[in-house]
N, C-alpha and C positions, 0 to 999 in steps of 0.2 A: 527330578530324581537325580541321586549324586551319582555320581559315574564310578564304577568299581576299584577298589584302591590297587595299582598295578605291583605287583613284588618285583625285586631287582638285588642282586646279592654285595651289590658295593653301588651307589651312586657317588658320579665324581663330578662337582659344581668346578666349571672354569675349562674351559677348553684352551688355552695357551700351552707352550713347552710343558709345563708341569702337571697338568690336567693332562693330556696328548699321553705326554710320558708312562704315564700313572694307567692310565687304561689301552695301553700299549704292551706294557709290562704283564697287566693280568692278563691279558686274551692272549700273549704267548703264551701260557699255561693253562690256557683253556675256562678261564673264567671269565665269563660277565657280569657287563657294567653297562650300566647307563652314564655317560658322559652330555650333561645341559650347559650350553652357553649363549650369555644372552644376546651377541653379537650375530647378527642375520648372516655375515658375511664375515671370513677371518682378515686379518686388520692387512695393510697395504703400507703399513710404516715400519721404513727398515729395525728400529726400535735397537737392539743388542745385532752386534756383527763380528763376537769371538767365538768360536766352536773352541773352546779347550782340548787338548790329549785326549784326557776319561772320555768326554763325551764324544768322541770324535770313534772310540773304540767300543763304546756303548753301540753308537749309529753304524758302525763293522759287521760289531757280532748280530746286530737286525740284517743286515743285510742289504742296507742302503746308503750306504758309503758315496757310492758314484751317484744316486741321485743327489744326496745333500751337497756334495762335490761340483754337481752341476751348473750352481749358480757360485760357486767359489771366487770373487773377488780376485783374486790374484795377487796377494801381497803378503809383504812379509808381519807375522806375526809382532810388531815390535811401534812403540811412536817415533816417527821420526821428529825432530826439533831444529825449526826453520825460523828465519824471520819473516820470510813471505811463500808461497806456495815457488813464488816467480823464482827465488834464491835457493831453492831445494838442494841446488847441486853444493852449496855450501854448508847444510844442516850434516846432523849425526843420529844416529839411531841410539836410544837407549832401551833399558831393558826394562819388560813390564813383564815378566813371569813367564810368559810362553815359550817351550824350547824354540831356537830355530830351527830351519830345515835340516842339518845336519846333525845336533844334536839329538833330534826325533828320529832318527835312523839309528840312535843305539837304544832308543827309551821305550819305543815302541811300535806294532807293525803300523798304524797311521801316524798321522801328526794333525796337529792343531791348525785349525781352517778359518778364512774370513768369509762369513755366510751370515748375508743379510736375514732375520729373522721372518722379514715378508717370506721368506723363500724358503727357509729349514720347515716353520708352521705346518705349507699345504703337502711337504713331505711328510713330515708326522701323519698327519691325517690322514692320505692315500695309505698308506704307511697302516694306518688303523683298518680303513676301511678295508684291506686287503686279508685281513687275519678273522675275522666273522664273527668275533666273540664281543663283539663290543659296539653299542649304538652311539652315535653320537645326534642331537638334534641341537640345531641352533635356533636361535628366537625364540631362546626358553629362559625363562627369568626364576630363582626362586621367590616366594613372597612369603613362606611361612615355614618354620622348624618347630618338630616335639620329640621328643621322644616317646618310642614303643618300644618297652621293653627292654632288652640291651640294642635295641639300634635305635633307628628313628624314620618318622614319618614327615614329607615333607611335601607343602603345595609348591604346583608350577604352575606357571602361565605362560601360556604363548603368546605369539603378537598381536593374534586379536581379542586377547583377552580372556581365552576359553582357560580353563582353569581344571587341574587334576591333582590329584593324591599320588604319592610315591612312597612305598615301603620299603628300607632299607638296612639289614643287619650291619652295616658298614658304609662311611661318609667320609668323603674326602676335601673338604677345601681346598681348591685350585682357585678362588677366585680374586685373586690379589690384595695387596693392604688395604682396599674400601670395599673389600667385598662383605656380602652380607651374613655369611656363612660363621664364622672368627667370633664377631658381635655377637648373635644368636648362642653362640656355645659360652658364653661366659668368659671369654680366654681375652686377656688384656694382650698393653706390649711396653718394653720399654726399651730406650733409645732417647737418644739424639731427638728425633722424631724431625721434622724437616727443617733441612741445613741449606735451601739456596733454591734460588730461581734464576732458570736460563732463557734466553730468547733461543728457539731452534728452527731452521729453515730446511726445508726438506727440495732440493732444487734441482735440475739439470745445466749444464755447461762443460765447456773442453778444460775440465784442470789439468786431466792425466795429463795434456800436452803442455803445461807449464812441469810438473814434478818431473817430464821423463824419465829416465828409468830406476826414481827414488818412488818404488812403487809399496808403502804401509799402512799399515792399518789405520792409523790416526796421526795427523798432523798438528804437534803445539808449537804453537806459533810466540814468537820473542818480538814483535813488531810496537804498533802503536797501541795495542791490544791486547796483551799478553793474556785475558781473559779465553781466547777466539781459538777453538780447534776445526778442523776441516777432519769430516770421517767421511771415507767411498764408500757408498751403501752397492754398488755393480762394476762390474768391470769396463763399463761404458763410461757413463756422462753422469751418473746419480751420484748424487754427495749430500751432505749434512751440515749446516755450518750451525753451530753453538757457541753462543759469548754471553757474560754479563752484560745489561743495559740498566741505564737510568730510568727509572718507571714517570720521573718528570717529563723526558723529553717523546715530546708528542711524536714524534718521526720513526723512535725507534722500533716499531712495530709493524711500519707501514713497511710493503715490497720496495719503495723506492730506499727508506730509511737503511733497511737488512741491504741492498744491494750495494749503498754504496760502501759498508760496512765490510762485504765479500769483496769488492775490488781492492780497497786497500788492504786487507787480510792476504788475499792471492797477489795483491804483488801487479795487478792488470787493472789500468785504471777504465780501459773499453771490454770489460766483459757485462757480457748480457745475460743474466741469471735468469732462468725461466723456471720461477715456482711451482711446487706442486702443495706445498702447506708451508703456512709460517703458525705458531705458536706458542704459548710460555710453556715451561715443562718445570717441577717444583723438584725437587731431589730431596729424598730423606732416607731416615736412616730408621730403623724400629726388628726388633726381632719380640716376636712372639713371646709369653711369661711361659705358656709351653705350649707344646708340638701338637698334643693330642688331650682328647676330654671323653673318656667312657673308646667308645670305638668311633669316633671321629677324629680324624688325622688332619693337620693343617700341611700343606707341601706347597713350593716355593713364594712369592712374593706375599701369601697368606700368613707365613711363616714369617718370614725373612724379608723385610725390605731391603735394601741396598742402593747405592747411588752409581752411578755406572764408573764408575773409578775402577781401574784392575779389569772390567770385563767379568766380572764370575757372578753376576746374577742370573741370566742366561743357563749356567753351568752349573751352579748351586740348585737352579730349579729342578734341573731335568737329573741329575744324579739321586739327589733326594727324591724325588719322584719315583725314581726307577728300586732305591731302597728298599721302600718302603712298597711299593706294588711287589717285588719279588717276595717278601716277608708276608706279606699275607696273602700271596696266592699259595704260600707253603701250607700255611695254615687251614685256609680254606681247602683245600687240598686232601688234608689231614696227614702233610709231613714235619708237621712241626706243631711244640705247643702250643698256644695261643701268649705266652712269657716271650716269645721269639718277638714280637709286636714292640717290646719296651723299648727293645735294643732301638728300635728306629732313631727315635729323640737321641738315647746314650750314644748313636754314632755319627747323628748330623750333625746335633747341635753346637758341637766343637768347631767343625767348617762350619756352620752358619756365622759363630759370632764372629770366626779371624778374618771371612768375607767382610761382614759387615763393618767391625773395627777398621779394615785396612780402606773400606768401601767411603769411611768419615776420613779417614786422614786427605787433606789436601797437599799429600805427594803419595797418596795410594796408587796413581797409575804406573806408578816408577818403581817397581818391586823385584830383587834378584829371582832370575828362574829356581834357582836350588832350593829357595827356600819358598817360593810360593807351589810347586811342585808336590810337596808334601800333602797341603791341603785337596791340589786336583784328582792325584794317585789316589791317595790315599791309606798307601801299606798294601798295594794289590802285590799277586808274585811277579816277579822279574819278566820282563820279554825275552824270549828266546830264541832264533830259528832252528826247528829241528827239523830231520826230515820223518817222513813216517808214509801209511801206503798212502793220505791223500796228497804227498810229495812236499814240497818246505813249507810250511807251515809257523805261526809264532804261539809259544806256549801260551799266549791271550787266547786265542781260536781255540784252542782246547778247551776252555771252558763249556761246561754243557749249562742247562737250565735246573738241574741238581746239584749233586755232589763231585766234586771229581780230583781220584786217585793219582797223583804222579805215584813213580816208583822208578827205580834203576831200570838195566836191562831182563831182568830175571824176577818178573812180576806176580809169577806163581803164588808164591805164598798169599801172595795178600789179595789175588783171585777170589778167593772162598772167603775171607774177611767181609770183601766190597759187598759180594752177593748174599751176605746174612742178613745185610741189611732188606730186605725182601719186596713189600710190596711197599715201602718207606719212599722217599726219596729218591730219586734213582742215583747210583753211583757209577760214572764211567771211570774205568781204568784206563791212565795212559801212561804206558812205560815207556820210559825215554834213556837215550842213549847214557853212559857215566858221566861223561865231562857235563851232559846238559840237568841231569840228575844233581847232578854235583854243585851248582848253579843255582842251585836251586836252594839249597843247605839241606839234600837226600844223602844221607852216608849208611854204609853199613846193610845194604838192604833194606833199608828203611823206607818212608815213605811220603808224601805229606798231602794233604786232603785240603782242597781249599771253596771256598761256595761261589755259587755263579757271578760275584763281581769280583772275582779271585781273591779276595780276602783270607789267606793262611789260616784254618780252625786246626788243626793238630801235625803235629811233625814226629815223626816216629823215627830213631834212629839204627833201629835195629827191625830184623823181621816179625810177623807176628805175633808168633809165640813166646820171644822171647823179650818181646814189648808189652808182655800181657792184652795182648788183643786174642780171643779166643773165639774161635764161633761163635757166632749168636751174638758177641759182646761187643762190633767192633763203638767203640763210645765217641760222642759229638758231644760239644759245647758249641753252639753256634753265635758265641756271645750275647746272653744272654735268654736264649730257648733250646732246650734241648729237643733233638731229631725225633722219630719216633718208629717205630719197626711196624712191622707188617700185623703182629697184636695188637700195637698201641701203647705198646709198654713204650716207657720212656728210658732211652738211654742216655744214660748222667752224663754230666761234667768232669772230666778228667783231672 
């Protein structure tokens, strides 16, 4: 007898960053998901070790800063360029996009962090498991997709093989560029498609004490090997070493091969590398033909492969992830129309491809902060410190999980605007001081309204009435869905 087919209002195949993200995102706002990965256990390879800005202000406004901080590397956001680990004190730092520390002091209330992925992962997940709206099981495999109706129906199996039905209005691909999810939907990709194969060693040893106090993110190396980077996966003794190898030479794969490959890289002909994994790693390039197919959504490395060049795969995942999760918990919700959904593709897919693009160039990792910034912000509003009664504060923390009013000092008028909007969205008012108003580009009494990844949707230069904002009408375009009031009527496009 076939076992009952379970309902579930989003299932999310892939539990990495992007998956994590994704059903992290809805059970803020109080929807459930089933979250399936088919890994018994989350992975133990530092894998990605940039936390961007965006993301680093995403993991703020959750409210786990200090734990993802916890396992913080300790270095500077930048590669340093050495000829040997041992020569450090002679290399120079150039720039790969990430502000520095002082820079991020005017950009925004965090900054961009080195966090091993083993480590960010089992915070996401606590992270999950803390908020109650969201299952996650591992040692779950899909092995079949159909569709039902506007969603779809989909078998699992667990590890010993016991086998169920899953009903779902909404489907998320998280399971990366061989996942099985992408395939089943008909959705190609094109790209590059795989640009190179590395040797990578996952190992422990004292390098920090060869760099001293030239402590970054990644080390490219100018030696016999210009192939060979050195990345710190902890603040301890974990490191990464990667280089091109001759697939003829029998040695180069062996621990003795890789070792003596790491002495001469670092500069120390008696160091004693003690392995934890050596293996090939294939690097490609492919972005999705598109995002989504019916109500299933492709979010990161499903979507978007990338090669780890620049660091924004990692970051690419988990912001689209988080897009797209706040967009249809709107929906589902019944704060938004279901046309709000489109925008997802129309506003990732543009950072997907300049990721990806820059992800193939072989000087991608070398990219000016100003202009790779654009892509990680993304057009959010300005950072500001203001004060207010929960005391200094940055206009980023204001964001609520709706809508939310800035305005001058003198917020009245647009009081009764915010609250027409009714049992919709919720809209918090925050009025702020003129100069920080002003900073904002709020003139006149005006006002400006931006959605919970701060993204600016209207800017009123004058007050209400004389903006044509009228009771009952204040109007959203939320690029691409419009809001909805507490009827259901739809309030237009401006």
């Amino acid at each position: 007898m076939r076992s009952p087919i379970e309902e579930v209002p989003v299932l999310i195949v892939g539990a990495g960053p992007a998956g994590l993200t994704a059903a992290a995102t809805l059970a803020h706002y109080g929807v459930e998901s089933l979250l399936v990965e088919k890994r018994a256990k989350p992975s133990t390879v530092p894998r990605a070790t940039g936390v961007s800005t965006a993301t680093m202000e995403l993991l703020r406004s959750w409210g786990i800063e200090k734990r993802v901080r916890a396992g913080e590397i300790g270095v500077e956001m930048r590669p340093w360029v050495t000829e040997t680990l041992a020569a450090a004190a002679d290399g120079e730092a150039v720039d790969a996009g990430f502000p520095s520390r002082d820079q991020s002091l005017l950009l925004s209330p965090t900054a961009p962090a080195g966090v091993a992925q083993d480590h960010l992962e089992p915070v996401l997940e606590e992270h999950l498991e803390s908020l109650g709206t969201a299952r996650l099981e591992r040692g779950t495999t899909v092995t079949a997709l159909k569709r039902h109706g506007d969603g779809f129906e989909v078998a699992l199996a667990d590890g010993a093989g016991r086998e169920r039905r899953i009903r779902a209005p909404y489907l998320i691909a998280a399971d990366g560029p061989r996942g099985i999810v992408r395939p089943a939907l008909g959705i190609g990709t094109s790209g590059p498609g795989e640009i190179g194969e590395r040797r990578m060693a996952l190992f422990r040893a004292p390098l920090w004490e060869l760099v001293g106090e030239h402590r970054y993110a990644i080390y490219f190396l100018t030696g016999k090997d210009p192939s060979a980077v050195f990345v710190p996966a902890d603040g301890t003794d974990r490191w990464v070493f990667a280089s091109e190898f001759d697939p003829a030479d029998a040695n180069a794969l062996t621990s003795e091969g890789i070792a003596d490959s790491i002495r001469r890289a670092a500069g120390n002909p008696g160091l004693e590398p003690r392995f934890e994994r050596i293996e090939t790693v294939t690097y490609g390039v492919a972005l999705a033909d598109r995002f989504r197919n019916g109500n299933a959504f492709l979010v990161g490395d499903a979507a978007h492969r990338v090669t780890p060049r620049g660091a924004t795969g990692l970051n690419t995942a988990i912001r689209g992830a988080h897009d797209l999760g706040w967009k249809l918990a709107w929906v589902l919700r019944g704060w938004a129309e279901e046309q709000l959904l489109t925008s997802y593709e129309a506003e990732r897919r543009p950072i997907a491809e300049h990721n990806a693009s820059r992800s193939a160039d072989p000087n991608g990792s070398i990219r000016d902060t100003s202009s790779e910034l654009r892509a990680d912000l993304g057009g959010r509003i300005v950072h500001l410190w203001v004060d207010g009664r929960e005391g200094r504060t940055s206009t980023l923390d204001l964001l609520g999980q709706g809508l939310t009013l800035f305005t001058g000092s003198e917020p009245g008028p647009w009081a009764s605007a915010a609250a027409s909007l009714g049992e919709g969205a919720p809209v918090a008012l925050r009025p702020l001081d003129e100069l920080s108003a002003r900073a904002l580009g709020i003139r006149g009494g005006g006002a400006l309204l931006a959605r919970p990844d701060g993204l600016p949707v209207a800017l009123w230069d004058s007050p209400p009435i004389h903006a044509g904002v009228r009771e009952g009408e204040l109007e959203v375009d939320l690029f691409g869905g419009s809001l909805k009031n507490a009827a259901g009527a739809s309030l237009g496009a401006r």
